[in-house]
C-alpha positions as CSV (number, residue, x, y, z in Angstrom):
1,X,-72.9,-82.7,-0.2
2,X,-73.8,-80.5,-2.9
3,X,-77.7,-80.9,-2.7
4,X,-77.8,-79.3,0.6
5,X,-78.7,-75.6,-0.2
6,X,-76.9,-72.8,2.4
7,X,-78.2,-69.0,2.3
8,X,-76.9,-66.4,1.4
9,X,-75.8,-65.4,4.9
10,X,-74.8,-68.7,6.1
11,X,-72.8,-69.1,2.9
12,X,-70.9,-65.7,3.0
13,X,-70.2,-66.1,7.3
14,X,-69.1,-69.6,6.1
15,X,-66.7,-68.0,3.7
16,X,-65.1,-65.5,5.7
17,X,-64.8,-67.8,8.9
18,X,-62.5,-70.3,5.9
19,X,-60.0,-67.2,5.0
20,X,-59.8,-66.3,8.7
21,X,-58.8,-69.7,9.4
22,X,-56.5,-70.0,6.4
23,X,-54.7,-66.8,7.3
24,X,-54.8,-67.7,10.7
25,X,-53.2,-71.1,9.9
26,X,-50.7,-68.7,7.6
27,X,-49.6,-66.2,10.7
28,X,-49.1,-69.0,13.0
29,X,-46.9,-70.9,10.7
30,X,-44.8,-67.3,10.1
31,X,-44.4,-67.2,14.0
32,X,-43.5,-70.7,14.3
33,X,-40.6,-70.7,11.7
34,X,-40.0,-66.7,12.2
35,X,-40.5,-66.5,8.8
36,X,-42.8,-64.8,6.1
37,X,-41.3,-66.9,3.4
38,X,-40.6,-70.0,3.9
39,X,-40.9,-71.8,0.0
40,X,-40.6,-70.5,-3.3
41,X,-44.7,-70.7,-3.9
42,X,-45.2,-67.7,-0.6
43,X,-42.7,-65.5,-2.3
44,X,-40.6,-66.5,-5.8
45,X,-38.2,-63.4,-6.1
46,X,-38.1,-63.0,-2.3
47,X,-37.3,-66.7,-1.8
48,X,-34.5,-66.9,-4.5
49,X,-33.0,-63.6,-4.0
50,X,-32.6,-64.8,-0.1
51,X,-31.0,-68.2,-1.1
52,X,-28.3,-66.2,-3.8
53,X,-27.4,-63.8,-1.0
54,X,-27.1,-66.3,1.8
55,X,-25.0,-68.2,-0.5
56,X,-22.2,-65.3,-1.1
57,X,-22.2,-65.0,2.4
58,X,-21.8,-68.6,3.2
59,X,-18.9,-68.6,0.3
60,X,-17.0,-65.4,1.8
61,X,-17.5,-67.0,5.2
62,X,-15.2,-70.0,3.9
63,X,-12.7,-67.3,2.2
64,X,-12.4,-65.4,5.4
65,X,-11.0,-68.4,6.9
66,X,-8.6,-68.5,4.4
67,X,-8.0,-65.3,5.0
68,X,-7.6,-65.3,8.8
69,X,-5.0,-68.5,8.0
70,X,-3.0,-66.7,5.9
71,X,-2.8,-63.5,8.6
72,X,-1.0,-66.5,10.8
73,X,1.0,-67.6,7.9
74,X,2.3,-63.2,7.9
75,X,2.6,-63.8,11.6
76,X,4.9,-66.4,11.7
77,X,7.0,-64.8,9.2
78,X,7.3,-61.5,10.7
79,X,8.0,-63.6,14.3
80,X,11.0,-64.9,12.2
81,X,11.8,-61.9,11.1
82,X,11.9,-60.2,15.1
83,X,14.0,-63.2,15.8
84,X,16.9,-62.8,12.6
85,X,17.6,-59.1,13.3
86,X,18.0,-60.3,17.1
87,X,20.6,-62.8,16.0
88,X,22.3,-60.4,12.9
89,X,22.5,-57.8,15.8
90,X,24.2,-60.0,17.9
91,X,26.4,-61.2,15.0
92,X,27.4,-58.0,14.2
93,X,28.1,-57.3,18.2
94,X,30.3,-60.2,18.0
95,X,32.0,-59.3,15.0
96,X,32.5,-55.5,16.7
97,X,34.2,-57.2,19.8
98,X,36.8,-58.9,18.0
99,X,38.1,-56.0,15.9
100,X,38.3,-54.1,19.3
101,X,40.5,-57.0,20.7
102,X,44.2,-56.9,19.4
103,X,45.8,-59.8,18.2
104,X,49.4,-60.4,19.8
105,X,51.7,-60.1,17.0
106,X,55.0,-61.2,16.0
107,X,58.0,-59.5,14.7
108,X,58.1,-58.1,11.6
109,X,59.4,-60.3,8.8
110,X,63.1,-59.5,7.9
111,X,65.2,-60.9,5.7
112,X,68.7,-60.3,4.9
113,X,70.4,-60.7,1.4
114,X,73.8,-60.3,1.4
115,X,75.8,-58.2,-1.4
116,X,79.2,-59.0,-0.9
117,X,80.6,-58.5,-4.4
118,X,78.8,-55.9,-6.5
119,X,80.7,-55.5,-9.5
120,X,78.4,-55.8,-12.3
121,X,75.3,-54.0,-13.1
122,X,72.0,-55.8,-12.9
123,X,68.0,-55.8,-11.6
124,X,67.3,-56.8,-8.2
125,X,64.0,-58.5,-8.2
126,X,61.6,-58.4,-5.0
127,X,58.2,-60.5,-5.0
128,X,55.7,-59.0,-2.3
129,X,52.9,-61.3,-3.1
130,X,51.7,-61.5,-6.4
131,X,53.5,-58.4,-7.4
132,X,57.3,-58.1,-8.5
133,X,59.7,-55.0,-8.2
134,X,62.6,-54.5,-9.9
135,X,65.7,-52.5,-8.4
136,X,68.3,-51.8,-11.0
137,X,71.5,-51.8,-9.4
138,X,74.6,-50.4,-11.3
139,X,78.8,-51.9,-10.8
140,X,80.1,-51.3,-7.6
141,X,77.6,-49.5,-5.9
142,X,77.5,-48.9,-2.4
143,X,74.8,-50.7,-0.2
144,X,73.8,-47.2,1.3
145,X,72.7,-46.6,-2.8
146,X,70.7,-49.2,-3.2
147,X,69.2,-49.3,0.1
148,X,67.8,-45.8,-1.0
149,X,66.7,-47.2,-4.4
150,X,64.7,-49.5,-2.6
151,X,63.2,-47.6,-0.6
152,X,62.3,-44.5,-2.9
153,X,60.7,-47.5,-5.4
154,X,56.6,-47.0,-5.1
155,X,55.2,-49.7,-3.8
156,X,58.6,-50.4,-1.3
157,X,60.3,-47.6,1.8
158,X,58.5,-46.7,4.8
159,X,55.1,-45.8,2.5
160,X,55.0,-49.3,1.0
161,X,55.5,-53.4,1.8
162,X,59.2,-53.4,2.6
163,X,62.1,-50.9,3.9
164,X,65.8,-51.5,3.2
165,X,68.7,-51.2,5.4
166,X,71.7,-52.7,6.3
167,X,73.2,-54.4,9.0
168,X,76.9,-52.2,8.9
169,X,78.7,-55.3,7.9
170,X,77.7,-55.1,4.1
171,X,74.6,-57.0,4.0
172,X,71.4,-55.7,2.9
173,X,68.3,-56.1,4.9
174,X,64.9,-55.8,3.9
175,X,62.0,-55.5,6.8
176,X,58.6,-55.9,6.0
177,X,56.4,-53.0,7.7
178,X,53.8,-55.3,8.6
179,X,54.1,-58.6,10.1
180,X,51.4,-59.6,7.8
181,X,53.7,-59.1,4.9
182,X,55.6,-61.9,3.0
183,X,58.5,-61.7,0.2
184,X,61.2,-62.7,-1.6
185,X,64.2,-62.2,-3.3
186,X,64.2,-63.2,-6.8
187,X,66.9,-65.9,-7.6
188,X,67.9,-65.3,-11.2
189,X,71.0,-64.7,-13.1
190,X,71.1,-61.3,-12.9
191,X,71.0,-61.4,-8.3
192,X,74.1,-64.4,-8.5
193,X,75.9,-61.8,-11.1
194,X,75.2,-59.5,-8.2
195,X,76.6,-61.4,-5.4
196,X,72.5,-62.3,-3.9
197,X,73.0,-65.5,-2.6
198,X,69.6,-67.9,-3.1
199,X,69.7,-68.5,0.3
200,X,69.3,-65.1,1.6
201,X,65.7,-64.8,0.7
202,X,63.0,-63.5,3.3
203,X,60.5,-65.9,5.5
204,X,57.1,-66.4,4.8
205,X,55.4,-63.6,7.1
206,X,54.1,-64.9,9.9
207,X,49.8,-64.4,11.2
208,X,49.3,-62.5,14.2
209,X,47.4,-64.8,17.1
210,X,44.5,-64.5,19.6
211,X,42.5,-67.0,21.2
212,X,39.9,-64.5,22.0
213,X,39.0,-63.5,17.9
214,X,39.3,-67.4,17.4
215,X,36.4,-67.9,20.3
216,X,34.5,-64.6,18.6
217,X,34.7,-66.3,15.2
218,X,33.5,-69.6,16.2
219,X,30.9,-67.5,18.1
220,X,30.2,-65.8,14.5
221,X,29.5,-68.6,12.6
222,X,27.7,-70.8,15.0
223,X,25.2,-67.0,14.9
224,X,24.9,-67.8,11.1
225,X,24.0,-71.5,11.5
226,X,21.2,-70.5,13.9
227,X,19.7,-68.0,11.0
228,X,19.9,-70.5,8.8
229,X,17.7,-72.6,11.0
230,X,15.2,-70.0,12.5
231,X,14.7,-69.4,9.0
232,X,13.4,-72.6,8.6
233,X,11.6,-72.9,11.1
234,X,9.8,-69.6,10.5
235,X,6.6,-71.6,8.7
236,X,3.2,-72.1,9.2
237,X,1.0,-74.8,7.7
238,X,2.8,-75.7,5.3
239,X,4.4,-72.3,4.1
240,X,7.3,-70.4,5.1
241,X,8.1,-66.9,3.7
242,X,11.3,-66.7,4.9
243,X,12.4,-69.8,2.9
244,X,11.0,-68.6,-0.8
245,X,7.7,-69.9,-0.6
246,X,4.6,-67.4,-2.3
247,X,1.5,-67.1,-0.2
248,X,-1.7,-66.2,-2.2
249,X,-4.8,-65.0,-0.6
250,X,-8.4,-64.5,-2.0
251,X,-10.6,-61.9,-1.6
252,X,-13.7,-63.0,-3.4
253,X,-16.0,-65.7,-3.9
254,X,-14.8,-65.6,-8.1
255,X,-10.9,-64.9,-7.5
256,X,-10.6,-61.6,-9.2
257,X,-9.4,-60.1,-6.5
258,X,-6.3,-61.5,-4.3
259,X,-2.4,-60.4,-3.0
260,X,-0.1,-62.2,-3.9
261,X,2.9,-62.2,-0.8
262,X,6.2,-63.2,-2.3
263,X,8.3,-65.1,0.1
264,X,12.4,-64.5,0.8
265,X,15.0,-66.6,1.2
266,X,16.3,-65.2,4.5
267,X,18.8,-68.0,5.3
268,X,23.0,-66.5,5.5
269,X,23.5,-67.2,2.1
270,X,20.2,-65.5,1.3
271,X,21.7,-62.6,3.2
272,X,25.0,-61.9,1.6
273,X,26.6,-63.9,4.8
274,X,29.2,-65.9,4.9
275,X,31.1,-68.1,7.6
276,X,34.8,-67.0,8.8
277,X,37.1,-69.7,7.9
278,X,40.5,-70.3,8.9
279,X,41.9,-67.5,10.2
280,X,39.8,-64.7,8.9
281,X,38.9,-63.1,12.1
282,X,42.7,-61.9,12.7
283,X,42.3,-59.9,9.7
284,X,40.7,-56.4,10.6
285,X,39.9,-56.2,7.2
286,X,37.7,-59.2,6.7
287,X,35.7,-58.6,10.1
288,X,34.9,-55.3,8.5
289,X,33.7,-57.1,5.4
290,X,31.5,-59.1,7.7
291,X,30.3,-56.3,9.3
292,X,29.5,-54.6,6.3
293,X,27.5,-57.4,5.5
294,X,25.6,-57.7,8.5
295,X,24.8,-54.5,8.6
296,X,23.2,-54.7,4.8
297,X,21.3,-57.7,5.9
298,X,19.8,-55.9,9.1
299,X,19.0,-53.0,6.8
300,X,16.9,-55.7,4.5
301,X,15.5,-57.5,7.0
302,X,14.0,-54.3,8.7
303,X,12.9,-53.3,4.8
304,X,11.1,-56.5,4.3
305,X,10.0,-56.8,8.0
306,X,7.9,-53.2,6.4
307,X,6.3,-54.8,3.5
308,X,5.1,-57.9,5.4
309,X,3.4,-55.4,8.0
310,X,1.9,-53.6,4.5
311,X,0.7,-56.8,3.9
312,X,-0.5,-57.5,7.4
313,X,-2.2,-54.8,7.4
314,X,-4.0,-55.4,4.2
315,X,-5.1,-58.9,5.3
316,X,-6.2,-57.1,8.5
317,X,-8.8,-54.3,6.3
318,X,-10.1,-57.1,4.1
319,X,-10.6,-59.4,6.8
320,X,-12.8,-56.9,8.6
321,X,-14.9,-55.5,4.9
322,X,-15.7,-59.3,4.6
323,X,-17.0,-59.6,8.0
324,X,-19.1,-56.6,7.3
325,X,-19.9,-57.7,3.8
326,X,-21.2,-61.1,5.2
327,X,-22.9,-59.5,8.1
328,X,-24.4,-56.9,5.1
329,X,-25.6,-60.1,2.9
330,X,-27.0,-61.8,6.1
331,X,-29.3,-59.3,7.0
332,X,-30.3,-58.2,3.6
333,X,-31.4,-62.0,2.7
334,X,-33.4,-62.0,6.3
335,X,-35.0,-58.8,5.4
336,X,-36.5,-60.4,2.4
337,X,-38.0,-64.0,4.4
338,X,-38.3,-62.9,7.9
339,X,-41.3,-62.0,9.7
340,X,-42.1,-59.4,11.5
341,X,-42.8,-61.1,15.5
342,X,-44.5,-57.9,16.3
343,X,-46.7,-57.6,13.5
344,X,-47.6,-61.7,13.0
345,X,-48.4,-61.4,17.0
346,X,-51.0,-58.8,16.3
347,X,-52.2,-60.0,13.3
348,X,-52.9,-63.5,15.3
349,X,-54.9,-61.8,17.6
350,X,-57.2,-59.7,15.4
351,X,-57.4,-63.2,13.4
352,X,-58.4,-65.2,16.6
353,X,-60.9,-61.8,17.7
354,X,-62.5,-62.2,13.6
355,X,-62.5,-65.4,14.3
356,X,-64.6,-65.8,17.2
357,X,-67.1,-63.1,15.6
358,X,-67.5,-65.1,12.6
359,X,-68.4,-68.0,14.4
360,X,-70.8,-65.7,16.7
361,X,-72.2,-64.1,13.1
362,X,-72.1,-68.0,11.6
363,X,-74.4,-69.2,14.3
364,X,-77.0,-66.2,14.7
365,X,-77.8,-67.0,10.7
366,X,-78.3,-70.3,11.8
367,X,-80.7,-69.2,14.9
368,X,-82.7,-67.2,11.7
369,X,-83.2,-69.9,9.7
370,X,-84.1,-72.1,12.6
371,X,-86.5,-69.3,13.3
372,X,-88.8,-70.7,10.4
373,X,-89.3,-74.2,12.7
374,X,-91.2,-72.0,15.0
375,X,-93.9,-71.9,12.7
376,X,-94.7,-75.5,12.5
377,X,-95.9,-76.8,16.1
C-alpha cells in the first residue's frame, strides 16, 4: 500500500522490530539445526571448506577399515605361525627320541674268499660301494701277507670299511666294521689266476631294525603333513601369508602411502623339510639331517614371526594416527558450521527482550500520532 504515508518514527520502530525478527528467525534456526552454517549462501568458504574436510574424514574412515581387516589378516598369520614352531618343535622332539633309541643290529657282514693256490702275481679287487680297491698280491704269498696289505690299504683295516683275516685253514676273510657296510670281491681274471673263487664274494650288508624309530618316523612325517595343512589353513578373507599371498594396505585417501606385507610359503617343502622314506630313520645320519633342518626352519619361522610383529605393529600406529586424523578433520570442519548453544541461547533472549521493546517503542509512536485525533471532537 504505498500511498499510506508512515513517520519517521513509526517507520524507523518499524524497521528495527523487521531485523530483530529476521535475526531472531536466524538464531532460532542456528539452535534448531546446531548450526551457524547451514548452506553455502550463510557462509561460502566456511560451508565448502566443512564439506572437503568431512569428506577426507569420511574417506579415511572407509580406509581404516581396510586397515583394521588387514591387522586380522597379520593375526591370523602370526596365529599360524605360534602354531608351526609348536609342531617343528615337536618334530624335532620326535626326531631327538629316535636317535636316542638304538636300533638292534645284526652281525657284521663277513665274507670269506678263499686263496687256496697263490702262485701267480695279480690285483685283488674289493668294491665297498661305489668305490674299488686294489690289493696287489705277488706268487706265493702267504695269507698272513696279504691280510696285512689289506688292511694297511687307506680306505680298508680297522680305520676303514673292511678288516682282513683268516680263518687258520688258508682262507681269507674279510669283515666289514659296520653292519651297515656291503662289498664284494671282484671276479676277474686276475682273482681266478689267484685262486678267488666267484663264489666267495661277501653278502649284501644287512640294515639294522627297530620298531620304535619306524613308529618315530611315521610320527615324523605325519608332523610334516599337519604343517603343510595348518599352513593352509592360516588365511583370513581371502589371503593367507603363510601360503605366498602379498597383503597391501593403504594409508591414505590418494595411495601414496601403503606397506606392502610379502607373504611366505611356510608349508614343509617351503621349509627345507622333507618326509623320511623307507628306512631313513635307522640311519643316525639322516635323522641328524632332519634335525638340522628343523632346527633351520624354527630359526626362520621365529625370524619371520619378528617381521610380521614389525608389521603388526605398524598397522597398529597407523591405525591409531588415522583415528586421530579423522577425529582432527571432524572437529575442525564442526568448528567452521557449528553454533555456539551458549551464545545463540543468549542472543535469543536479548532478541526476544529487543523485541518486545520495539513493539513497546512501535506502539507509543502510534499513541503520538493518535494524539492529533484529540484535537478534533
Amino acid at each position: 500500500m504505498s500511498n499510506i504515508t508512515l513517520s519517521a518514527g513509526i517507520r524507523q520502530n518499524l524497521l528495527s522490530l523487521q531485523d530483530t525478527a529476521a535475526n531472531l528467525t536466524t538464531t532460532q534456526e542456528h539452535l534448531s539445526t546446531g548450526k551457524k552454517v547451514n548452506t553455502a549462501f550463510d557462509n561460502p568458504t566456511s560451508y565448502f571448506t566443512s564439506q572437503s574436510l568431512n569428506n577426507r574424514a569420511s574417506d579415511l574412515s572407509s580406509l581404516l577399515d581396510s586397515i583394521g581387516q588387514a591387522q586380522q589378516t597379520l593375526d591370523a598369520a602370526n596365529n599360524g605361525l605360534t602354531s608351526l614352531t609348536s609342531l617343528l618343535e615337536q618334530a624335532l622332539s620326535t626326531a631327538q627320541q629316535a636317535q636316542q633309541t638304538t636300533p638292534t643290529a645284526p652281525a657284521a657282514t663277513t665274507g670269506s674268499v678263499a686263496l687256496t693256490t697263490v702262485n701267480t702275481a695279480g690285483n685283488l679287487l674289493i668294491n665297498v660301494g661305489a668305490s674299488t680297491y686294489t690289493v696287489a698280491i705277488s706268487a706265493s704269498e702267504s695269507v698272513s701277507s696279504i691280510e696285512a696289505q689289506i688292511n694297511g690299504t687307506t680306505g680298508l683295516g680297522s680305520s676303514g670299511a673292511v678288516t682282513a683275516s683268516d680263518d687258520g685253514s688258508g682262507h681269507l676273510v674279510l669283515t666289514g666294521n659296520s653292519n651297515t657296510t656291503a662289498f664284494t670281491v671282484v671276479a676277474n681274471s686276475e682273482s681266478a689266476a689267484l685262486g678267488v673263487t666267484t663264489s666267495a664274494t661277501a653278502n649284501n650288508a644287512v640294515a639294522p631294525v627297530s620298531a620304535t624309530r619306524t613308529t618315530l618316523q611315521g610320527n615324523y612325517n605325519a608332523l610334516l603333513t599337519q604343517i603343510d595343512q595348518l599352513a593352509g589353513d592360516s588365511s583370513y578373507n581371502g589371503v593367507n601369508l603363510l601360503s605366498g599371498d602379498n597383503l597391501k594396505v593403504l594409508f591414505n585417501e590418494t595411495g601414496t602411502s601403503s606397506l606392502t606385507i610379502s607373504g611366505v610359503n611356510f608349508n614343509s617343502a617351503g621349509l627345507g623339510l622333507s618326509a623320511a622314506s623307507g628306512t631313513g630313520f635307522l640311519d643316525n645320519n639322516n635323522i641328524t639331517t632332519s634335525e638340522n633342518a628343523i632346527n633351520a626352519a624354527i630359526t626362520t619361522v621365529r625370524a619371520q614371526t619378528e617381521t610380521f610383529g614389525t608389521n603388526s605393529g605398524t598397522i597398529s600406529t597407523r591405525q591409531t594416527f588415522e583415528q586421530n586424523m579423522i577425529n582432527t578433520l571432524q572437529t575442525g570442519a564442526s568448528n567452521l558450521v557449528l553454533a555456539d548453544q551458549n551464545q545463540e541461547s543468549a542472543n535469543l533472549l536479548t532478541e526476544q527482550t529487543q523485541q518486545q521493546l520495539e513493539i513497546s517503542a512501535l506502539s507509543i509512536a502510534n499513541q503520538a500520532n493518535q494524539s492529533v485525533l484529540k484535537l478534533f471532537p
